[in-house]
C-alpha positions in Angstrom: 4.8 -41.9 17.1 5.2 -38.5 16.2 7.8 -35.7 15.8 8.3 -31.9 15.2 10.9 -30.3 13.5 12.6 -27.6 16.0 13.0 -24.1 15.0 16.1 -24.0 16.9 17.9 -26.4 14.5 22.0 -25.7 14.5 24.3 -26.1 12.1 26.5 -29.3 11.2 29.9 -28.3 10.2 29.3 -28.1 6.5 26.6 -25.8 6.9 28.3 -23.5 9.5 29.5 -20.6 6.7 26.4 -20.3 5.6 24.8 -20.1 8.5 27.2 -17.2 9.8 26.6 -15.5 6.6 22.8 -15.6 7.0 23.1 -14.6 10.5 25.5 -11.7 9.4 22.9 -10.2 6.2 21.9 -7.3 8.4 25.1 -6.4 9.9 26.8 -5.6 6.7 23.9 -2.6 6.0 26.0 -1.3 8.7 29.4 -1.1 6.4 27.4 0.7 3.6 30.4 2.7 3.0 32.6 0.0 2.3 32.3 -1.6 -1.0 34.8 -4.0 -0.2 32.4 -5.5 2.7 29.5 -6.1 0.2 32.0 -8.2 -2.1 33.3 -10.3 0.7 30.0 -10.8 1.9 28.9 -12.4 -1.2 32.1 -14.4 -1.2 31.1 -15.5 2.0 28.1 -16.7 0.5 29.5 -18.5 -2.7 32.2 -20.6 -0.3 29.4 -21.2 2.3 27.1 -23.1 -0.4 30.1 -24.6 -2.2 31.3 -25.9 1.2 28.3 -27.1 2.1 26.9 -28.6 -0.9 30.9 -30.6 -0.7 30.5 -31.7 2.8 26.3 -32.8 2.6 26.3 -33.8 -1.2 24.3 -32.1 -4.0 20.6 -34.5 -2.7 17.7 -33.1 -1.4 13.9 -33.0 -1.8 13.6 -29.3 -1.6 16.7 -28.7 -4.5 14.8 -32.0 -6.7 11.4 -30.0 -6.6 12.9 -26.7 -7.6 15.5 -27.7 -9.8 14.1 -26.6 -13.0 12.5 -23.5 -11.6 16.3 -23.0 -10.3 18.1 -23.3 -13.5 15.7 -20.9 -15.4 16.4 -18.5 -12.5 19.9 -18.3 -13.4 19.2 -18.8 -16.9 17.3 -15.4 -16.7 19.7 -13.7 -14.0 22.3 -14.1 -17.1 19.7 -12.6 -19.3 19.2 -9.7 -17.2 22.7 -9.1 -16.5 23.0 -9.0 -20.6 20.3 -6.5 -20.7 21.7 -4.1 -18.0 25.6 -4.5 -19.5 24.3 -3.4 -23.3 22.6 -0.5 -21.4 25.2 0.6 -19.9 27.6 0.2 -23.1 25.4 2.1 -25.3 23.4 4.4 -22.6 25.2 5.0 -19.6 25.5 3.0 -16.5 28.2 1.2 -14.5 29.7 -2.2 -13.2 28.5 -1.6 -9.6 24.9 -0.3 -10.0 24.5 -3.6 -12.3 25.6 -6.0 -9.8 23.3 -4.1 -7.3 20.6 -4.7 -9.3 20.7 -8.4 -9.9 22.1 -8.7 -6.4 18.6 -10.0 -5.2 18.8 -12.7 -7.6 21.7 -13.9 -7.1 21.4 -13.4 -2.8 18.2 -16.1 -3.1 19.7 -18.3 -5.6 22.7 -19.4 -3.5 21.0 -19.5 -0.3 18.2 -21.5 -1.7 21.2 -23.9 -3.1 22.0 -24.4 0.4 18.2 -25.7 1.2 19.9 -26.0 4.9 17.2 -27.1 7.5 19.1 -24.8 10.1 18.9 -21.5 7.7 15.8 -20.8 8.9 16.9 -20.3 12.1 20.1 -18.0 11.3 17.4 -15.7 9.3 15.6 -14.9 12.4 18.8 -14.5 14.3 20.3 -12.0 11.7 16.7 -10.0 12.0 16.9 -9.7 15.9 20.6 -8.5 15.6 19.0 -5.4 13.0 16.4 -4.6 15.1 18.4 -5.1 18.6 22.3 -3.6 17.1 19.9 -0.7 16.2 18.8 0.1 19.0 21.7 -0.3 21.1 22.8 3.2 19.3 20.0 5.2 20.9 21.9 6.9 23.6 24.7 7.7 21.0 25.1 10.6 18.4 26.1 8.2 15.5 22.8 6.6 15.3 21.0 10.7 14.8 21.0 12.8 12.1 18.9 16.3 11.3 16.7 15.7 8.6 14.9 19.1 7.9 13.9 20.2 11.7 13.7 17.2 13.1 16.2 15.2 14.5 15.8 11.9 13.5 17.4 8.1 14.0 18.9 6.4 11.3 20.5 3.9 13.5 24.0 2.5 11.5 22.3 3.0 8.5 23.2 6.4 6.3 18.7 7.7 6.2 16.6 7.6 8.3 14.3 5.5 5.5 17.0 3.0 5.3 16.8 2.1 8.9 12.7 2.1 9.3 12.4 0.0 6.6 15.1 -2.6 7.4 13.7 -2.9 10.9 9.8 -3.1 9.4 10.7 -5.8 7.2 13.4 -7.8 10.2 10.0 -8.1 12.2 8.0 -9.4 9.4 10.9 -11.7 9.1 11.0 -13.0 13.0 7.3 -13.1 13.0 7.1 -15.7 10.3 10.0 -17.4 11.7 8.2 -17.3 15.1 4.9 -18.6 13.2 3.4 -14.8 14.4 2.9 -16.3 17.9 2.3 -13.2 20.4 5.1 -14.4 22.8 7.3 -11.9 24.8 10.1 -12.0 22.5 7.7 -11.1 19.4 6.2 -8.3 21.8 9.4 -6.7 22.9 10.8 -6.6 19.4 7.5 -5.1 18.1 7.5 -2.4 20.6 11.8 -1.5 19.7 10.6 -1.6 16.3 7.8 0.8 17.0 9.8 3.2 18.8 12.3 3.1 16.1 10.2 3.7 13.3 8.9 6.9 15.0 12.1 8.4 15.9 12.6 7.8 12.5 9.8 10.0 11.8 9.9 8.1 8.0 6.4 8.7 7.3 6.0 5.5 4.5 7.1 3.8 7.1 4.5 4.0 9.3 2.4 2.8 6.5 4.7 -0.4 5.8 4.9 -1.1 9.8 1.2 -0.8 10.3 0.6 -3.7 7.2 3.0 -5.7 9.3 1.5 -5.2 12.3 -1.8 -6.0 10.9 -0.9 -8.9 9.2 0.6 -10.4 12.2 -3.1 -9.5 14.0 -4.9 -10.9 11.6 -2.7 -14.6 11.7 -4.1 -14.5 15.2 -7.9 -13.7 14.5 -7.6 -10.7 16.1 -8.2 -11.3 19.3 -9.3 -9.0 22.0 -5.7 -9.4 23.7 -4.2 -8.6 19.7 -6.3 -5.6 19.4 -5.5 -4.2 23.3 -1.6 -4.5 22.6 -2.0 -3.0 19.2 -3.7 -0.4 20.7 -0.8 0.2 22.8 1.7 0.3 19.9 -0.8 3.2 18.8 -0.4 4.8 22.3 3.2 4.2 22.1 3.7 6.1 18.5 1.1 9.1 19.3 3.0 9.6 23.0 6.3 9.8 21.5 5.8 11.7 18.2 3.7 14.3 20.7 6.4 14.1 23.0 9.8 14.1 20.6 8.8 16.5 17.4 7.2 20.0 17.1 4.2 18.8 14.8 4.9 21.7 12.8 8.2 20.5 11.3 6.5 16.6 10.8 5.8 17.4 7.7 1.9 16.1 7.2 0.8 19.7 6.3 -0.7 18.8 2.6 -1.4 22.7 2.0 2.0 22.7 0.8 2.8 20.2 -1.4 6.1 20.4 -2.2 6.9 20.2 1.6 4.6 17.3 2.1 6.0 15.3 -0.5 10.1 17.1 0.5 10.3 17.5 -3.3 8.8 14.5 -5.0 6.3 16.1 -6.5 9.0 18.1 -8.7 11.5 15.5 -9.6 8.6 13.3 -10.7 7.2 16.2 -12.5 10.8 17.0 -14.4 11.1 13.2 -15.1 7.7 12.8 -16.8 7.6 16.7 -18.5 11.3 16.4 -20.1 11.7 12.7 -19.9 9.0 10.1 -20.8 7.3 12.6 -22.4 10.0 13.1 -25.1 10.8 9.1 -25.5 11.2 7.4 -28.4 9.2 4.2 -29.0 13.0 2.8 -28.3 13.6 4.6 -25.7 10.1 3.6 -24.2 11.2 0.0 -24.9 14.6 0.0 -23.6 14.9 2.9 -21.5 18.0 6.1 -21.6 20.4 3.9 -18.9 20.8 3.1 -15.3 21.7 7.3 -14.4 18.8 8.2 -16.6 16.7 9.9 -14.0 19.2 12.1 -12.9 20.6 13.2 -15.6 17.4 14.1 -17.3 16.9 16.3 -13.8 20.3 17.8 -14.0 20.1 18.8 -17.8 16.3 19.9 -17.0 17.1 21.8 -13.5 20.3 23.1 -14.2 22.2 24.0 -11.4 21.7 22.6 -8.0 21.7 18.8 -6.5 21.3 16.6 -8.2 17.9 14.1 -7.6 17.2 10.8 -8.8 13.9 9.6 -9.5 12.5 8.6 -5.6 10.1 6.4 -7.4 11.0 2.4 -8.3 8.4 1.9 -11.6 9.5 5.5 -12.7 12.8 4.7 -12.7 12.9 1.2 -14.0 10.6 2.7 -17.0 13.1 5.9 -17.7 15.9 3.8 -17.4 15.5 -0.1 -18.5 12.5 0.9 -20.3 9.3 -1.7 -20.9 12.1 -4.6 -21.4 13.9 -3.7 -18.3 10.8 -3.4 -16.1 9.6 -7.0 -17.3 12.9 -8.9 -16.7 12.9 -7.3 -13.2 9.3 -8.2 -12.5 9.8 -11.7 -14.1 12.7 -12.2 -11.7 10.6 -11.6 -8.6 7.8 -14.0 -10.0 10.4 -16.5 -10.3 11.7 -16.0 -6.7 8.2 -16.6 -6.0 7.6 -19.7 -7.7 10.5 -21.3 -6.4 9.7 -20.2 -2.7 6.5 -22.0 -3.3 7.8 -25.2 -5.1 8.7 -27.0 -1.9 5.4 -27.7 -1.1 2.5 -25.7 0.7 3.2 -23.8 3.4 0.2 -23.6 5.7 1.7 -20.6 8.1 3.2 -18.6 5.3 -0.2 -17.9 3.6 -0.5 -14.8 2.6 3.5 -13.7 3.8 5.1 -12.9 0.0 2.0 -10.8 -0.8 2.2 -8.6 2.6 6.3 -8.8 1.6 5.9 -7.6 -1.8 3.3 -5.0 -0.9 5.3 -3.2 1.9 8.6 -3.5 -0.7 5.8 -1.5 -3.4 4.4 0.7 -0.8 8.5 1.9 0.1 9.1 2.2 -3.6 6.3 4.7 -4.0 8.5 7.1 -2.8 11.9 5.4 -2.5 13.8 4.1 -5.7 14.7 0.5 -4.3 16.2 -2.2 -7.2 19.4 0.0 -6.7 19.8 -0.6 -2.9 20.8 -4.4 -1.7 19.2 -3.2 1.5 16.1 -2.6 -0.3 15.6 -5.6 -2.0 17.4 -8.3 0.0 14.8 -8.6 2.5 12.2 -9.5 0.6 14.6 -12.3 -0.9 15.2 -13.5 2.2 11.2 -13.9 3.4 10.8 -15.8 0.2 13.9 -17.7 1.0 12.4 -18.4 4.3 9.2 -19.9 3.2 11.4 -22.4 0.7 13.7 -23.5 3.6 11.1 -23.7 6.1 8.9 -26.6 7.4 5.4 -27.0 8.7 6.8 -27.7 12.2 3.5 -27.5 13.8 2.5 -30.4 11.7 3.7 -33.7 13.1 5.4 -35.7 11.3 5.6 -39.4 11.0 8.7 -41.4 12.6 9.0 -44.7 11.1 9.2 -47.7 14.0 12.2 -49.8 15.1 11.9 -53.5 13.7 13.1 -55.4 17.2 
């Protein structure tokens, strides 16, 4: 006799914290203002695994196989914290861009504490509620902004960037979750997430939601059915962009640069011309400090805003240095080891390359390890391959002795 494990699996009452808190993630992107919010989320967190690790005991397969890789995870979150504190002691820096930082780290490492077999399932709830609570502000003022010409949805989030790519990487995360089946509910979110990212008009974005979509084709051989529907998506994104923007003020016109890229080109140029440029082999090691980027710009520019440096490996190398870029890619290859140490995970092939390479794609142009909303969702799909079964493959249920 056989079983399969349900993706619909609730909480106990030990496990119910965490399981709000996981279903909540996305919601507090919406109280980005409120530093207070991001410090009682985290809370939340801590007294969700303590709770639950009290109530269901400290056992578990999953926690046994990992618990080495585990310990050197917070081993080298320490480590890192170290690093960033003696930057910002002897550089510049502060408290809260640290913790920011590190935040990732720390996000995975309790929730993969937890190893709850209904976590799974608050994940893909808290990724409908982003992509659905979104959407819901459509008809309202709030969720628009002008950016340039153009006005543009941001949703609750404070750019228009912010909101693409949360809602890009909340489908990625209910696709695995729904083992990228092509049912209704995965259709009807793809098409709010679609229309979303256009009225967005965030142009990497289109990049990072076409690798989704793709991916999510290509788990299902892409069929002729995948193809037609994808094809409508395409339909869908020319229609409304034709529709919605004068294509004048979409900013694809490459003659001039410096629109195309809406100033990159020049803060990137400042950063390399009166920053790396002039480093020291210390400075190439270590970096000038966590508000390195801008204030190279400002003491380069002069007068005007102030820009930092729209570029994640720029700014990690003008910042932390060579030693600060290796602790934060070691990090992530930890995260990755311990997503993987529970065993293979036959539907998750190839799901933390497609989530790391939409989170590099974003940081071409976006500085991300500074934003929790940058770098959290990635945690979380690797967090979802460690707490999730195979529950396609059936497993064994021992017999009753009569």
């Amino acid at each position: 006799m056989t079983t399969t494990r349900s993706p619909w699996t609730m909480p106990k009452f030990y496990a119910a914290p965490i399981f709000i808190a996981m279903c909540l993630k996305s919601g507090v992107d919406a109280f980005f203002e409120v530093n207070a919010v991001k410090y009682l989320y985290l809370f939340l967190l801590i007294f969700g695994v303590f709770f639950l690790r009290t109530g269901r005991g400290f056992a578990g397969d999953k926690l046994k196989a990992a618990s080495d890789l585990q310990s050197k995870l917070w081993v080298h979150v320490i480590i890192y914290f170290t690093f960033l504190t003696m930057l910002m002691m002897f550089q510049n820096g502060s408290p809260q861009l640290i913790f920011k930082i590190i935040s990732p780290f720390i996000f995975f490492g309790l929730v993969v504490a937890a190893a709850d077999e209904s976590l799974p399932f608050a994940i893909a709830i808290g990724a409908v509620l982003n992509i659905v609570a979104n959407a819901a502000l459509l008809p309202f003022d709030y969720g628009w902004i002008y950016w340039g010409g153009p006005r543009t949805f941001k949703g609750f989030y404070l750019f228009k960037t912010d909101l693409a790519y949360s809602v890009t990487t909340s489908l990625l995360i209910f696709a695995a979750w729904n083992r990228f089946r092509l049912n209704p509910a995965y259709v009807i979110l793809a098409l709010i997430v679609v229309v979303e990212v256009v009225l967005a008009n965030s142009r990497m974005n289109y990049v990072t939601l076409a690798i989704v979509l793709a991916f999510v084709a290509i788990k299902n051989g892409a069929k002729p059915m995948t193809l037609l529907i994808y094809g409508a998506f395409l339909a869908i994104v020319l229609g409304v962009a034709f529709l919605l923007y004068d294509s004048t003020k979409l900013g694809f016109d490459t003659s001039n640069m410096e629109g195309f890229t809406q100033g990159r080109d020049k803060v990137i140029g400042i950063l390399l011309k009166y920053g790396l440029a002039s480093y020291t082999a210390s400075e190439w090691l270590f970096g000038r400090g966590l508000y390195a980027d801008m204030m190279i710009f400002m003491e380069s520019v002069g007068s005007g805003a102030v820009f930092g440096a729209h570029n994640e490996y720029l700014y990690l190398v003008i910042t932390q240095g060579v030693v600060g870029m290796g602790l934060n890619v070691t990090a992530w290859l930890l995260l990755l080891k311990i997503s993987r140490s529970a065993g293979p995970r036959q539907w998750a092939s190839g799901l933390a390359g497609v989530a790391f390479l939409i989170y590099m794609v974003q940081g071409a142009t976006t500085t991300m390890s500074v934003f929790a909303l940058k770098t959290w969702p990635v945690a979380t799909v690797l967090a979802l391959i460690f707490l999730s079964e195979d529950r396609d493959e059936p497993k064994p249920v021992p017999a009753k002795i009569s």
